[in-house]
PADO-772689 format. One record per residue: chain; residue number from 1; x, y, z of N, C-alpha, C in turn. Coordinates in steps of 0.2 Angstrom, whole numbers, plus 5000, padded with zeros to 4 digits. Each point is the difference from the previous one (the first is absolute). Layout:
N
gukol / drenvex / n_X / n_Y / n_Z / ca_X / ca_Y / ca_Z / c_X / c_Y / c_Z
A / NUM / X / Y / Z / X / Y / Z / X / Y / Z
...
***
This chain:
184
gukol / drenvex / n_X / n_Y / n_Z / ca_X / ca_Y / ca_Z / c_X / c_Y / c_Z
A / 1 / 5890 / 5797 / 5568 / 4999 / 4999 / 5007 / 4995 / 4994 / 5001
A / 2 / 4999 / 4996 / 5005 / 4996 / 4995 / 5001 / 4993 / 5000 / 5003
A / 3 / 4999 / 5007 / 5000 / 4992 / 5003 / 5004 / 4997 / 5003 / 4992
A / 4 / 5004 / 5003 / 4996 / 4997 / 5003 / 4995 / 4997 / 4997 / 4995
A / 5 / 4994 / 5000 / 5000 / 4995 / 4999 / 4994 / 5002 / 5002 / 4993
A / 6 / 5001 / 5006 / 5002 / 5001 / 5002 / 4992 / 5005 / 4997 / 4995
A / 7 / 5004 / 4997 / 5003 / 5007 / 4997 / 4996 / 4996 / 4992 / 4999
A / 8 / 4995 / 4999 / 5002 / 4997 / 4994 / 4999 / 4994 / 4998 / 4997
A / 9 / 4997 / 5005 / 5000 / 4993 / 5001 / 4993 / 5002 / 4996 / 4996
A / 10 / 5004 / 4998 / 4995 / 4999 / 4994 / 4997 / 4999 / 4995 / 5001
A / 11 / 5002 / 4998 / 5005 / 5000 / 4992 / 5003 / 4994 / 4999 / 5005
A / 12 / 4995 / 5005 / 5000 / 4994 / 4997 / 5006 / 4994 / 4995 / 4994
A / 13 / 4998 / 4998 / 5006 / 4996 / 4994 / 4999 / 4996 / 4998 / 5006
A / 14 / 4995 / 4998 / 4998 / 4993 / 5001 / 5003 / 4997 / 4992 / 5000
A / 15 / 5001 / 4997 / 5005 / 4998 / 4994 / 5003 / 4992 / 5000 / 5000
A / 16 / 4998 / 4996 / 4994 / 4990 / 5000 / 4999 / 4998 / 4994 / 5004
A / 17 / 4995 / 4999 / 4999 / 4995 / 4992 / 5002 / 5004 / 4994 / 4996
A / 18 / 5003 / 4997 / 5007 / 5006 / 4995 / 4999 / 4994 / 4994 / 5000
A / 19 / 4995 / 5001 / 5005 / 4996 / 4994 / 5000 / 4996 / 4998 / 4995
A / 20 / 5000 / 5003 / 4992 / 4999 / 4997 / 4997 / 5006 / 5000 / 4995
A / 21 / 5006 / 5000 / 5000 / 5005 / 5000 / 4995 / 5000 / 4993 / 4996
A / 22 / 5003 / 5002 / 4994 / 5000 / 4994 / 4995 / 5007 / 5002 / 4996
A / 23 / 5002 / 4992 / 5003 / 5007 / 5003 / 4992 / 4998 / 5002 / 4995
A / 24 / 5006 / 4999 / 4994 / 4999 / 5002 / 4992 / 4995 / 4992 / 5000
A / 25 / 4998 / 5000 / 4992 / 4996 / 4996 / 4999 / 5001 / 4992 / 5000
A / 26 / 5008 / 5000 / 5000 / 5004 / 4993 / 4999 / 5000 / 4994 / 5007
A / 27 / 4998 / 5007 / 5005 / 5000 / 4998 / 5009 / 4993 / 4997 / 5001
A / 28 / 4995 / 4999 / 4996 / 4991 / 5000 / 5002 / 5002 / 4995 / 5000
A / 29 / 4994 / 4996 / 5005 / 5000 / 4994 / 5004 / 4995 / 4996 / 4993
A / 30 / 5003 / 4991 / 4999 / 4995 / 5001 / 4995 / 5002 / 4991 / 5001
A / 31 / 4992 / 4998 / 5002 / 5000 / 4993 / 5003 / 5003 / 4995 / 4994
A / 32 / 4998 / 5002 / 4994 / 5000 / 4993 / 4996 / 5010 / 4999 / 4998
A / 33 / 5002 / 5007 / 5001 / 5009 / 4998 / 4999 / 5001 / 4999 / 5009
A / 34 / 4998 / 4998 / 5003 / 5001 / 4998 / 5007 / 5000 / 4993 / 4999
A / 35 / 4993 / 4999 / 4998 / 4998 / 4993 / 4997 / 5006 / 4997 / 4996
A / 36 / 4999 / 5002 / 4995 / 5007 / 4997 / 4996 / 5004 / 5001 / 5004
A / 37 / 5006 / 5005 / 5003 / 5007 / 4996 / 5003 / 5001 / 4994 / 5005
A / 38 / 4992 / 5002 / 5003 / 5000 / 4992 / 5005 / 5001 / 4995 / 4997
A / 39 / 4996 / 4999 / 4995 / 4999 / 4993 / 4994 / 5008 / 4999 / 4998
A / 40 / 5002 / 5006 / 4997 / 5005 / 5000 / 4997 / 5005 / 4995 / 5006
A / 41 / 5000 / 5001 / 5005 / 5005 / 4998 / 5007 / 4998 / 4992 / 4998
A / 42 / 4993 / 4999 / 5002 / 4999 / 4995 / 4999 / 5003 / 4994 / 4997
A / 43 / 4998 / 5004 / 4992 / 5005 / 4996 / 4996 / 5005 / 4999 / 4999
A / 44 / 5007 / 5005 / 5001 / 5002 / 4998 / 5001 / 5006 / 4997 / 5004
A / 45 / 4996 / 5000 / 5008 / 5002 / 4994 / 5005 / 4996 / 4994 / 5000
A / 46 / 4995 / 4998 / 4995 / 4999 / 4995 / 4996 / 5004 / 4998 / 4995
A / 47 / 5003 / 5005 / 4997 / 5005 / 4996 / 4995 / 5004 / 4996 / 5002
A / 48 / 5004 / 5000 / 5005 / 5005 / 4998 / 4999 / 4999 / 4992 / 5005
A / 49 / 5008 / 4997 / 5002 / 4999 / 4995 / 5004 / 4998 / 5000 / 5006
A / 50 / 4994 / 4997 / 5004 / 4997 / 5001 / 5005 / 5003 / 4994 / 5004
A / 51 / 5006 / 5003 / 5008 / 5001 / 4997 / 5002 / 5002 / 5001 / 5004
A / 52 / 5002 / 4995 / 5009 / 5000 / 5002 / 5006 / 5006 / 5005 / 5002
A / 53 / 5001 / 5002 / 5003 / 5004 / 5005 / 5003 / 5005 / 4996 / 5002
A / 54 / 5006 / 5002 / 5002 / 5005 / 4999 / 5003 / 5007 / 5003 / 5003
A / 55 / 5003 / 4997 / 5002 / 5006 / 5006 / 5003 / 5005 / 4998 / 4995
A / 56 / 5004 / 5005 / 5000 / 5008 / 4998 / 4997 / 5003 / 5000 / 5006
A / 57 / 5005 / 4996 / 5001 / 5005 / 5001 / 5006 / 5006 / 5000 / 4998
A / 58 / 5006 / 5008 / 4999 / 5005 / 5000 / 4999 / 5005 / 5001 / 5006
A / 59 / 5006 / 4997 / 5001 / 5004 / 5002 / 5004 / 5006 / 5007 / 4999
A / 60 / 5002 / 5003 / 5003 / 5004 / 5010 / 4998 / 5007 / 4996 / 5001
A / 61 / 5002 / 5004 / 4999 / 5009 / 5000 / 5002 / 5001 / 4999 / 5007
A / 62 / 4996 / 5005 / 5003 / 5001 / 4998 / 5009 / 4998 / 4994 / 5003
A / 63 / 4996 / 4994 / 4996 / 4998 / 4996 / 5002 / 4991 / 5002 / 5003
A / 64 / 4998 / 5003 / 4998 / 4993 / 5001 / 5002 / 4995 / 4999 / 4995
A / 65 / 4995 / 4997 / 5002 / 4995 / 4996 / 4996 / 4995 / 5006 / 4998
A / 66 / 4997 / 4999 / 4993 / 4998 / 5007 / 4999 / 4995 / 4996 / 4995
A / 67 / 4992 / 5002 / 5001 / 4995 / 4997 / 5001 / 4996 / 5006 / 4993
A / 68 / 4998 / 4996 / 4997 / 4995 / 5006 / 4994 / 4994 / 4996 / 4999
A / 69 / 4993 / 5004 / 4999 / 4996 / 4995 / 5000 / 4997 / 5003 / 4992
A / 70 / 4998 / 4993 / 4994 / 5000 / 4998 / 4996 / 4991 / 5000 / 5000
A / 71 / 4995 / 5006 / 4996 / 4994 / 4999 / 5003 / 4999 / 4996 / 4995
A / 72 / 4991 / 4997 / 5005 / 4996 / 4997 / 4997 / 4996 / 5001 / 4995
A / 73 / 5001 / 4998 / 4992 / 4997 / 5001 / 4996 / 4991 / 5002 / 4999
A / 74 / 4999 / 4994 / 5005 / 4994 / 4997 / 5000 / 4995 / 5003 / 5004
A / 75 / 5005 / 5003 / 5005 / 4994 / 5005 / 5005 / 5001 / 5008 / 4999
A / 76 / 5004 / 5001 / 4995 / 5000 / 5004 / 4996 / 4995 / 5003 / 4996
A / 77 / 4998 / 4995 / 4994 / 4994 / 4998 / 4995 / 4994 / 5003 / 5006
A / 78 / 5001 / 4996 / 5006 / 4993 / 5000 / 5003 / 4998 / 5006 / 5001
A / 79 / 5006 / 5003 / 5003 / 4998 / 5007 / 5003 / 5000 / 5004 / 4995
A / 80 / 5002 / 5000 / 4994 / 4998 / 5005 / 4992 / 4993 / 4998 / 5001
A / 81 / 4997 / 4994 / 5002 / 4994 / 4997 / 4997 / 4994 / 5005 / 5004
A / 82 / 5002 / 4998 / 5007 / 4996 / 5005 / 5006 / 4999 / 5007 / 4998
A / 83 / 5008 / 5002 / 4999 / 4997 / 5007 / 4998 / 4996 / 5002 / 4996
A / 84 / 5001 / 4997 / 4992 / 4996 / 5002 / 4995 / 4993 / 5000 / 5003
A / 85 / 4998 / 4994 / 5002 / 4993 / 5000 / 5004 / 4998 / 5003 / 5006
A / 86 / 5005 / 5005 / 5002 / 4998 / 5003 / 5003 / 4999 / 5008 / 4998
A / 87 / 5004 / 5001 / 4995 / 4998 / 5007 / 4996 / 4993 / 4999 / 4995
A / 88 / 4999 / 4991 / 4999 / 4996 / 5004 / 4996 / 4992 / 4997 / 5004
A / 89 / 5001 / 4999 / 5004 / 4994 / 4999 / 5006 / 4992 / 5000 / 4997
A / 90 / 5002 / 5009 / 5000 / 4996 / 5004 / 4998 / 4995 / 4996 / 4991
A / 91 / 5005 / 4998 / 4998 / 4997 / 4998 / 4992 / 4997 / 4995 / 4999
A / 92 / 4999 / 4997 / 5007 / 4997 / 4993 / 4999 / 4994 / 4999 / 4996
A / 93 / 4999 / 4998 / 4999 / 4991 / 4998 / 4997 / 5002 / 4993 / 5003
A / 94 / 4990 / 4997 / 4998 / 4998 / 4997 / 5005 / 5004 / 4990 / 4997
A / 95 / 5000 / 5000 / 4995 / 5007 / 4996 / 4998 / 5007 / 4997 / 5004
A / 96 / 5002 / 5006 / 4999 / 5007 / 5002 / 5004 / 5002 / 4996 / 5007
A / 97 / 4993 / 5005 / 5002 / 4999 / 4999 / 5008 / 4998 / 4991 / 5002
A / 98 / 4996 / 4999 / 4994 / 5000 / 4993 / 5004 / 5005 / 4995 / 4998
A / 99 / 5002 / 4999 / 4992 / 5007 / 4997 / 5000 / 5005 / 5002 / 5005
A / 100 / 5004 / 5007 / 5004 / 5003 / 5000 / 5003 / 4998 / 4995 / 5006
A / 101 / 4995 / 5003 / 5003 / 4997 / 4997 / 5005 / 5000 / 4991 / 5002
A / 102 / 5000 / 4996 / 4992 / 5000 / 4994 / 5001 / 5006 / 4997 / 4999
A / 103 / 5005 / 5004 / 4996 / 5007 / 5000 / 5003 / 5003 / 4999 / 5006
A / 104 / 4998 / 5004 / 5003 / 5002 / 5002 / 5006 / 4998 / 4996 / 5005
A / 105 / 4996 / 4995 / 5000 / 4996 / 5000 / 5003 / 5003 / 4988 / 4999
A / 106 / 5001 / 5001 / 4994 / 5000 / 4995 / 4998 / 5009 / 4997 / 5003
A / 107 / 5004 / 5005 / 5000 / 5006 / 5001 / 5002 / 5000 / 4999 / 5007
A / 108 / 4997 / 5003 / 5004 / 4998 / 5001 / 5007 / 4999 / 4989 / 5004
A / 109 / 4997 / 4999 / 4995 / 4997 / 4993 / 4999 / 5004 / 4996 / 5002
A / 110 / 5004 / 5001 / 4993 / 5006 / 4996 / 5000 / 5006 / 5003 / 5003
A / 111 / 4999 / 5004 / 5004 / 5007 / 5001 / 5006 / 4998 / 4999 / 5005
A / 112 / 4994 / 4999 / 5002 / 4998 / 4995 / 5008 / 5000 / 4994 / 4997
A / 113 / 5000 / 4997 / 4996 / 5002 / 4992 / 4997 / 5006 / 4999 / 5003
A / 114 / 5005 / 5004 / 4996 / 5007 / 4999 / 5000 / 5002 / 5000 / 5008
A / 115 / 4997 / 5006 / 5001 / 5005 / 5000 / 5006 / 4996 / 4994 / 5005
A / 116 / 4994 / 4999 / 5000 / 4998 / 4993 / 5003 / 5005 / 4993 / 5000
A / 117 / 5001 / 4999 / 4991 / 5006 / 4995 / 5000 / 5006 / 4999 / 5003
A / 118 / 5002 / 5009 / 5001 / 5007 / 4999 / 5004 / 4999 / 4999 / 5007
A / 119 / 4996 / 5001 / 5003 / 4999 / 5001 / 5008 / 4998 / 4991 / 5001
A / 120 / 4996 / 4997 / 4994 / 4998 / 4992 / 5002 / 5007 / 4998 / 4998
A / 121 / 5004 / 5002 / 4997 / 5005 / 4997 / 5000 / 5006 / 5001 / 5006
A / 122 / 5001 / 5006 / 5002 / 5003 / 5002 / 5005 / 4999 / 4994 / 5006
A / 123 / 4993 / 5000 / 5002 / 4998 / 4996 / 5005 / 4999 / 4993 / 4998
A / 124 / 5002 / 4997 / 4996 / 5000 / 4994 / 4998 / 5009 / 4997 / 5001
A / 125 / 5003 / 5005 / 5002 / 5007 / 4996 / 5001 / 5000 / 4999 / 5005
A / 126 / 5007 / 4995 / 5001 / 5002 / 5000 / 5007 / 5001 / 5001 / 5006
A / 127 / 5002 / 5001 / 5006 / 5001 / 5003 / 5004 / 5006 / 5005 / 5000
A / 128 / 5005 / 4998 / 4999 / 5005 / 5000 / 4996 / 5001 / 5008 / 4996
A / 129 / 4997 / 4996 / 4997 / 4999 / 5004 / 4993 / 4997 / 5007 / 5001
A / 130 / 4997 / 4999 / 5004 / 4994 / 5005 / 5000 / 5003 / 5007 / 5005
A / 131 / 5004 / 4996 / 5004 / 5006 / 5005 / 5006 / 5004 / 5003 / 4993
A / 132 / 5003 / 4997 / 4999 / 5006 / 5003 / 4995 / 4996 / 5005 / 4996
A / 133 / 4994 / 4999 / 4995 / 4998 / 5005 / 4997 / 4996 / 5007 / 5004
A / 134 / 4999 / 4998 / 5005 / 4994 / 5004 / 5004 / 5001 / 5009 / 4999
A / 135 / 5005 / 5003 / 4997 / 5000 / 5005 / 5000 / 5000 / 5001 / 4994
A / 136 / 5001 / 4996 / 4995 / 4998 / 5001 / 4992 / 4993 / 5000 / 4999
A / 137 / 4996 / 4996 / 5003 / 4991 / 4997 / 4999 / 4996 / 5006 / 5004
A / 138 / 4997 / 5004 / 4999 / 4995 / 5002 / 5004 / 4993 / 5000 / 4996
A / 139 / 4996 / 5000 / 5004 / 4992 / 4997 / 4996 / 4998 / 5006 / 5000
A / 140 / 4995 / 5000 / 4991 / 5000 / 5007 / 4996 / 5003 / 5004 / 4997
A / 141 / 5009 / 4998 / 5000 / 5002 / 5003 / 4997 / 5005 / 4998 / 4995
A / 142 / 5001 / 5001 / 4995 / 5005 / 4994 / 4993 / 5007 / 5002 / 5003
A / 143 / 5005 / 4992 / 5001 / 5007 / 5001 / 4999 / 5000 / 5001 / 4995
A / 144 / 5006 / 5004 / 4998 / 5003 / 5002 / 4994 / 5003 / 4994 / 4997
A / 145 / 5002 / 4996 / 5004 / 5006 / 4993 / 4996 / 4996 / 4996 / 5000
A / 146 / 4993 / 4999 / 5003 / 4997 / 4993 / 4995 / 4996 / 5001 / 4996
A / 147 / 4998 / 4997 / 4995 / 4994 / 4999 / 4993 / 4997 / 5002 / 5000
A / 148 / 4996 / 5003 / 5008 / 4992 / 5001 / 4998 / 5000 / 5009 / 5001
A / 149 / 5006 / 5001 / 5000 / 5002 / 5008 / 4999 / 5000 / 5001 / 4992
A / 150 / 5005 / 4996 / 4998 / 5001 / 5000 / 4993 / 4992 / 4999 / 4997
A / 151 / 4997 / 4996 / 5000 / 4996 / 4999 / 4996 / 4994 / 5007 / 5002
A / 152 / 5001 / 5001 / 5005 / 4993 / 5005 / 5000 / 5005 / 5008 / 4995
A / 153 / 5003 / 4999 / 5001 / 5004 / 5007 / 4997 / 4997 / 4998 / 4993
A / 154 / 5000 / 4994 / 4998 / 5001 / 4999 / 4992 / 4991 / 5003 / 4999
A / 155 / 4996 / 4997 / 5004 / 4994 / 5001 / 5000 / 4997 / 5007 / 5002
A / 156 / 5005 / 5003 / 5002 / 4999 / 5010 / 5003 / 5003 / 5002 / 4994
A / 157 / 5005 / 5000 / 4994 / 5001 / 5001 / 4995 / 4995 / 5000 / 4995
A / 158 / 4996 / 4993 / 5000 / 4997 / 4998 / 4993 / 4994 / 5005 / 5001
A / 159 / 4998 / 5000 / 5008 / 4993 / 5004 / 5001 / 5000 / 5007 / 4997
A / 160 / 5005 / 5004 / 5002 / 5003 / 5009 / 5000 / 5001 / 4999 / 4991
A / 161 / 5002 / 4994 / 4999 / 5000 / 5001 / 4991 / 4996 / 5000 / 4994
A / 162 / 4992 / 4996 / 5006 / 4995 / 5001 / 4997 / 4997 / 5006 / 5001
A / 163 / 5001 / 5003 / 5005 / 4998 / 5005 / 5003 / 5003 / 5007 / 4997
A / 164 / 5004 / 5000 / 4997 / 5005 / 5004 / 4995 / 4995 / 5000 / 4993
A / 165 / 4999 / 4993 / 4999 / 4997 / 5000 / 4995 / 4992 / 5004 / 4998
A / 166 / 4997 / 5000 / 5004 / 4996 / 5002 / 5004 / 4998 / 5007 / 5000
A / 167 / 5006 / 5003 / 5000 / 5000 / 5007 / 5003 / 5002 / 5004 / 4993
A / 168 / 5004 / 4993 / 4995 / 5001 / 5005 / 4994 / 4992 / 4999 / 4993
A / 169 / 4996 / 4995 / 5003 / 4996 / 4999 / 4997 / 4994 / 5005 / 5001
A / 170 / 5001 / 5003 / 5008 / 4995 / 5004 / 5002 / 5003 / 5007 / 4996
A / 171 / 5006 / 5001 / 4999 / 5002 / 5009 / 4999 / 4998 / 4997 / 4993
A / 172 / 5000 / 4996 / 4996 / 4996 / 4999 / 4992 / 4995 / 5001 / 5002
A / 173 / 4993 / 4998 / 5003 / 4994 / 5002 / 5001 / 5000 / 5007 / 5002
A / 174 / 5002 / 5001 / 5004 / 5000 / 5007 / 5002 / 5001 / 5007 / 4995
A / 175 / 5004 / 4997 / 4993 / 5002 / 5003 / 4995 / 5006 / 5003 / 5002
A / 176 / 5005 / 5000 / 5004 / 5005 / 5004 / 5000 / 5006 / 4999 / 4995
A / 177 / 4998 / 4995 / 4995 / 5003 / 5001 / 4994 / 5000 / 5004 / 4996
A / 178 / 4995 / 5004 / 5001 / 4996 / 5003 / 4994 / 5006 / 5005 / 4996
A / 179 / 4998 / 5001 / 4992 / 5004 / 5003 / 4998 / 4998 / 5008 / 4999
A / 180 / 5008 / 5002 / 4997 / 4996 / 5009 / 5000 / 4998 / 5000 / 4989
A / 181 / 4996 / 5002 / 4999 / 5001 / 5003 / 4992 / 5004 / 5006 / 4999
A / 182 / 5002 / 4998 / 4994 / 5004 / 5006 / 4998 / 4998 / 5000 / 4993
A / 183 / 5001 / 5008 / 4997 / 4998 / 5001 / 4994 / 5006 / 5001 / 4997
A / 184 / 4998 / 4997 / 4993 / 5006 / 5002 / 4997 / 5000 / 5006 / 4995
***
């Protein structure tokens, strides 16, 4: 019967203080292997060839254009990079903080350069010239098809690389290498 207890004494169970529950031991939250998978990411979307995105365009049977987009290596790497420093925030010492910071800082420099260059330049053409592209140019913000996109990318990569570097030199000081002994 589905009201009777007694066919069901075996199977009762007793809902305790959930508000502190913890899985088995394997589920404990434990910064330094958080640490490492970020790195780990890091590395290896730094391994590989860092480069811009794009589309493949294939044509189907029915004649319909069929679009897939090939990601960007490169802003890839960056966003491994961001993340890493952003889990490990907390770890900083006062090192850290200030190379990141003149990283960052140093990049920032050189992206209002760049993008200054393309705007004197924009405004340096024709009249002509300047109709035709008006919807590719707007000031403060990098076209993708000319130079000064590319080269800031290259100099957003070298920065997050140093920064990478950075972050693994910190998890050395930190000791998160550290080993276990074992007896034999």
């Amino acid at each position: 019967m589905a009201g009777d207890d007694s066919n069901n004494s075996g199977n009762d169970f007793e809902v305790s203080d959930v508000e502190n529950y913890r899985g088995d031991k394997f589920q404990v939250f434990n910064h330094q292997i958080l640490v490492m998978e970020v790195l780990r990411r890091v590395n290896e979307s730094g391994s590989h060839e860092l480069r811009p995105g794009w589309f493949n365009e294939k044509v189907d049977r029915q004649g319909n254009t069929i679009r897939s987009y090939v990601e960007d290596t490169r802003s890839r790497f960056i966003e491994c990079v961001k993340t890493a420093m952003m889990v490990m925030d907390c770890d900083y010492d006062g090192e850290a903080t200030e190379f990141i910071e003149e990283c960052k800082e140093e990049l920032s420099g050189e992206k209002c350069k760049l993008l200054k260059a393309q705007w004197d330049w924009f405004k340096s053409l024709p009249p002509r010239s300047k109709s035709d592209s008006q919807g590719m140019i707007i000031e403060g913000v990098f076209n993708k098809d000319l130079g000064w996109f590319t080269k800031y990318m290259e100099l957003e990569v070298e920065c997050y690389r140093a920064i990478a570097l950075e972050l693994n030199s910190l998890t050395k000081r930190l000791d998160f290498y550290q080993t276990e002994d074992f007896e034999a």
